[in-house]
C-alpha positions in Angstrom: 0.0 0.0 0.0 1.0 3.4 -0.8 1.8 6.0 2.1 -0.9 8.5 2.2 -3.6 6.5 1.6 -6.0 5.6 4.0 -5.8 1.6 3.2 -1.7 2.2 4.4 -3.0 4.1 7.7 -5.7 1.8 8.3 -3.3 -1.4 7.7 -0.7 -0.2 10.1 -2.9 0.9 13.0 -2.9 -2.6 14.7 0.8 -2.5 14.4 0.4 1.0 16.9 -1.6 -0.7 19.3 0.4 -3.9 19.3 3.3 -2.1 20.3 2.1 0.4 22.5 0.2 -1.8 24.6 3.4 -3.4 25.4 4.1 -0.2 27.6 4.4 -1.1 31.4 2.3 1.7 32.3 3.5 3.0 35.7 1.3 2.0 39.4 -1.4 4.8 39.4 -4.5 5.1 40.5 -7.5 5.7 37.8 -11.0 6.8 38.1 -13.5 6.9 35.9 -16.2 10.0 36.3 -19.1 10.8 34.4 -20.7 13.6 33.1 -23.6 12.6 31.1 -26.3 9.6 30.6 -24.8 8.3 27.1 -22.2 5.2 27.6 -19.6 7.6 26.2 -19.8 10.7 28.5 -17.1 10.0 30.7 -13.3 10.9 31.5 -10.5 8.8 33.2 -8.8 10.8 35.9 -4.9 8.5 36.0 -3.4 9.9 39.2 1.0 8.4 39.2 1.6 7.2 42.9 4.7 9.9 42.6 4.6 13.6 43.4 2.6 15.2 40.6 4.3 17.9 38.9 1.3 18.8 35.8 -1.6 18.3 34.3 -2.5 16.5 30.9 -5.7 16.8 29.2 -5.8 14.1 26.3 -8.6 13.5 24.1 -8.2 10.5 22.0 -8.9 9.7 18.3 -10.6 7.3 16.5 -12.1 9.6 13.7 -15.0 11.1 15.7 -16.3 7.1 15.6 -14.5 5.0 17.6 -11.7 4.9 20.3 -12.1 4.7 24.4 -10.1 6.2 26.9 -9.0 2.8 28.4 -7.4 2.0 25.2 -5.6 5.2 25.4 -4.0 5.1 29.0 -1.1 2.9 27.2 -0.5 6.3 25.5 -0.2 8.0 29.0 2.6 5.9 29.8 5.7 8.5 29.2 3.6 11.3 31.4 2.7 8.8 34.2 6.3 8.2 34.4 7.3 11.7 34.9 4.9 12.6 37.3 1.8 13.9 35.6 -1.9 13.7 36.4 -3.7 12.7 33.2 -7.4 13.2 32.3 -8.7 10.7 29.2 -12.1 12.5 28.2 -13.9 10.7 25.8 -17.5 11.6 23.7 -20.5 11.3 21.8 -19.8 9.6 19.0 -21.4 10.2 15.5 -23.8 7.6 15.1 -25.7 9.6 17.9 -24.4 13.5 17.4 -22.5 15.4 14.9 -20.0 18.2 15.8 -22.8 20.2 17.9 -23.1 17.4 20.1 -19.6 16.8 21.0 -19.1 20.3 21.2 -21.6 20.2 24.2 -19.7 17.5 25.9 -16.7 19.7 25.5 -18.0 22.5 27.1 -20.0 19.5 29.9 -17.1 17.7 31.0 -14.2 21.0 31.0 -15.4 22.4 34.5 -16.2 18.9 35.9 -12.4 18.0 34.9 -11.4 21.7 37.0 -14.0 20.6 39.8 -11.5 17.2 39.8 -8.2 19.1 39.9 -9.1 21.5 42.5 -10.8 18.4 44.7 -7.2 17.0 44.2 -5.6 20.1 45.2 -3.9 20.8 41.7 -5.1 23.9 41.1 -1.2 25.4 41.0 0.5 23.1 38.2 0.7 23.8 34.8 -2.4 22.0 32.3 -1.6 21.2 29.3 -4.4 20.5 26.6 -3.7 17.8 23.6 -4.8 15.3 21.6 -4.8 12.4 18.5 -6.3 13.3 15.4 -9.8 13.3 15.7 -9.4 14.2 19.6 -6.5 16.4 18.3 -9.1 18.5 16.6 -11.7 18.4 19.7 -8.9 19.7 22.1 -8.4 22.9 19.4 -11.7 23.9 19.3 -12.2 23.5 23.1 -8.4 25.0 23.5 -10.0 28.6 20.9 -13.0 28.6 21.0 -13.6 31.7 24.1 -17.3 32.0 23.5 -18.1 28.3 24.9 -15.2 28.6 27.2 -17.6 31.5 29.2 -20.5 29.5 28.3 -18.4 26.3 30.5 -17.8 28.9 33.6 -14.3 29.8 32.9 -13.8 34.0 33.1 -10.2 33.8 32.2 -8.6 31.1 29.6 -8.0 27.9 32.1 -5.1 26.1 29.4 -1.5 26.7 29.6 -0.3 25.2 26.5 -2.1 23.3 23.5 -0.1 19.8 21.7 -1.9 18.5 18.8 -0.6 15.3 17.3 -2.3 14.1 13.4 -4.8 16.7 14.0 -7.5 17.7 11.2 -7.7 21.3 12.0 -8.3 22.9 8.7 -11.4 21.0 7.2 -11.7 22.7 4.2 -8.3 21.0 2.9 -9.7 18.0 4.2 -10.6 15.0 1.6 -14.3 15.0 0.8 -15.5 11.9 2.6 -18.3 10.5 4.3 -17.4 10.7 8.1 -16.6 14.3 7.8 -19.6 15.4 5.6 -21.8 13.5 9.0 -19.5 15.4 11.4 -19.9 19.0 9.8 -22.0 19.2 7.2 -21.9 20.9 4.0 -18.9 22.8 3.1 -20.3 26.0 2.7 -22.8 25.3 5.9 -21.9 27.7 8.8 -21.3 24.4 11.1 -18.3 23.4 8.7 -17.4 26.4 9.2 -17.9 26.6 12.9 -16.1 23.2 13.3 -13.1 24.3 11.6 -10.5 25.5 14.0 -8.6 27.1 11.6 -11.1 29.7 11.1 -10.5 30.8 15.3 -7.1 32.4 14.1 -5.9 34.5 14.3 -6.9 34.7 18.2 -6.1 36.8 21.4 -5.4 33.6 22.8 -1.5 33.4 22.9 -0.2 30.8 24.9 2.6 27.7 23.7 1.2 25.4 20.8 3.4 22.1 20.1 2.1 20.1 16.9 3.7 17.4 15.2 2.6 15.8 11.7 3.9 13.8 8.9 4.0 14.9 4.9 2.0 11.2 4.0 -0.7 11.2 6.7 -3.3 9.4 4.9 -6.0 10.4 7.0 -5.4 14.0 7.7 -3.8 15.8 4.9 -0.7 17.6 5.8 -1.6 20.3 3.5 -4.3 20.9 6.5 -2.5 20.4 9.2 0.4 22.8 7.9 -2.2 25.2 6.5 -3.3 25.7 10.6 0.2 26.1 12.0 1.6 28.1 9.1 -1.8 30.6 10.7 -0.3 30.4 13.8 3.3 31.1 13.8 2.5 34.1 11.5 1.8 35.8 14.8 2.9 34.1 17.4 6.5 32.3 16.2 8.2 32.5 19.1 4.8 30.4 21.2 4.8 27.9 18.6 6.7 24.6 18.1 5.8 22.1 15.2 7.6 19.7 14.2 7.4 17.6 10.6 7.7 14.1 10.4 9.3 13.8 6.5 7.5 11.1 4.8 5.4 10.5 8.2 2.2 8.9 8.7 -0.8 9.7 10.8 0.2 7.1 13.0 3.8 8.4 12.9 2.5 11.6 14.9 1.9 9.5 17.9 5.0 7.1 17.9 6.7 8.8 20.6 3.7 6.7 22.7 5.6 3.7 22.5 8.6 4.8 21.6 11.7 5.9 23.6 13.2 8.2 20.7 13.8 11.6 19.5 10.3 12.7 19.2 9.2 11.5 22.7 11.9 13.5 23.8 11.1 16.6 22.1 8.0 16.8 23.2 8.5 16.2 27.0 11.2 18.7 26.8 8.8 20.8 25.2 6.3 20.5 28.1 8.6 20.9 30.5 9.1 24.5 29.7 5.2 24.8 30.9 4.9 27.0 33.7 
């Protein structure tokens, strides 16, 4: 199969979770904590059984359709070990909701997750916001959009930093399929457009963005991807850290999950600059 096509991505994702749920996550404890009747409306809350030095908010991906949290806390493995709390939110999914609906479980489950950190006394450390493709481009909108921020409680901007990993953030340079005409709706509708994070920049909002993404994703084209961080670093260069996987896939973005290498390490060096 050729690299950036979705047959290549969807033939090399069970090589991703075979290796990355050969992770020894580190002893934590875990709780799961709802926020809504629907089986989906729920977060994880991994606590390490070390001092906790930050926060991570991860929202996982599985194109809008599948994916659970439990399946992601092998993914949590390199944050557990260096002594951050991790929250694994998960929602609607669209057989039930398109992009309204999970939008609404965004702004649901965001102060609930604050209620959690304060409860824990962790209202001081740094939280970082981030995600995997599909959850990449939930965290965004969640991470810019200021309107449903209010609308969730929060008076000032509650995120210290933003990490996006595969992330479908400019749907307009996104392939015209099925799952994305359910999710948004027509191209020219003003949901499309609402759903399109791209279209929040540029923003007040100026706080430390880390993205990573490879030139043969066949599920999120890089022309998308590159189109949103290009945006970006227009005005705010110096906040802004993205690195490109040459000849990467969408499941490239995410190897530093189960793999102790270069890009594992550039992006925990990267969050530890969060303050």
């Amino acid at each position: 199969m050729w690299k950036g096509t979705i047959m290549h991505e969807l033939r090399n994702i069970p090589n991703f979770w075979r290796r990355v749920t050969q992770n020894k996550v580190p002893d934590h404890h875990a709780e799961k904590i709802r926020f809504g009747e629907d089986m989906f409306q729920y977060f994880l809350f991994l606590k390490p059984k070390t001092p906790i030095k930050k926060i991570i908010i991860y929202y996982h991906g599985g194109g809008w359709i599948f994916g659970r949290p439990e399946m992601f806390a092998y993914s949590a493995t390199p944050f557990l070990e260096k002594g951050y709390a991790v929250f694994l939110p998960t929602h609607r999914r669209l057989a039930t909701v398109d992009f309204k609906g999970m939008r609404e479980d965004l702004t649901t489950a965001a102060p609930l997750i604050f209620n959690k950190i304060k409860e824990e006394g962790l209202s001081d450390l740094p939280i970082i916001l981030g995600g995997m493709s599909s959850g990449a481009h939930l965290a965004s909108h969640l991470f810019y959009d200021e309107v449903e921020l209010k609308k969730a409680g929060f008076e000032e901007h509650p995120f210290d930093a933003l990490m996006l990993f595969g992330a479908p953030l400019n749907l307009a340079k996104m392939s015209r399929t099925f799952v994305l005409r359910k999710l948004a709706g027509k191209r020219r509708g003003d949901l499309f457009k609402y759903a399109s994070t791209f279209n929040f920049l540029p923003s007040k909002i100026r706080k430390p963005v880390f993205g990573i993404h490879g030139t043969k994703d066949g599920l999120a084209r890089f022309k998308n991807n590159i189109s949103f961080f290009e945006k970006l670093k227009s005005y705010q260069a110096e906040l802004t850290k993205y690195v490109v996987l040459e000849k990467g896939t969408h499941m490239d973005a995410v190897s530093w999950a189960h793999t102790d290498g270069r890009l594992r390490h550039q992006l925990l060096d990267w969050i530890e600059t969060i303050r």
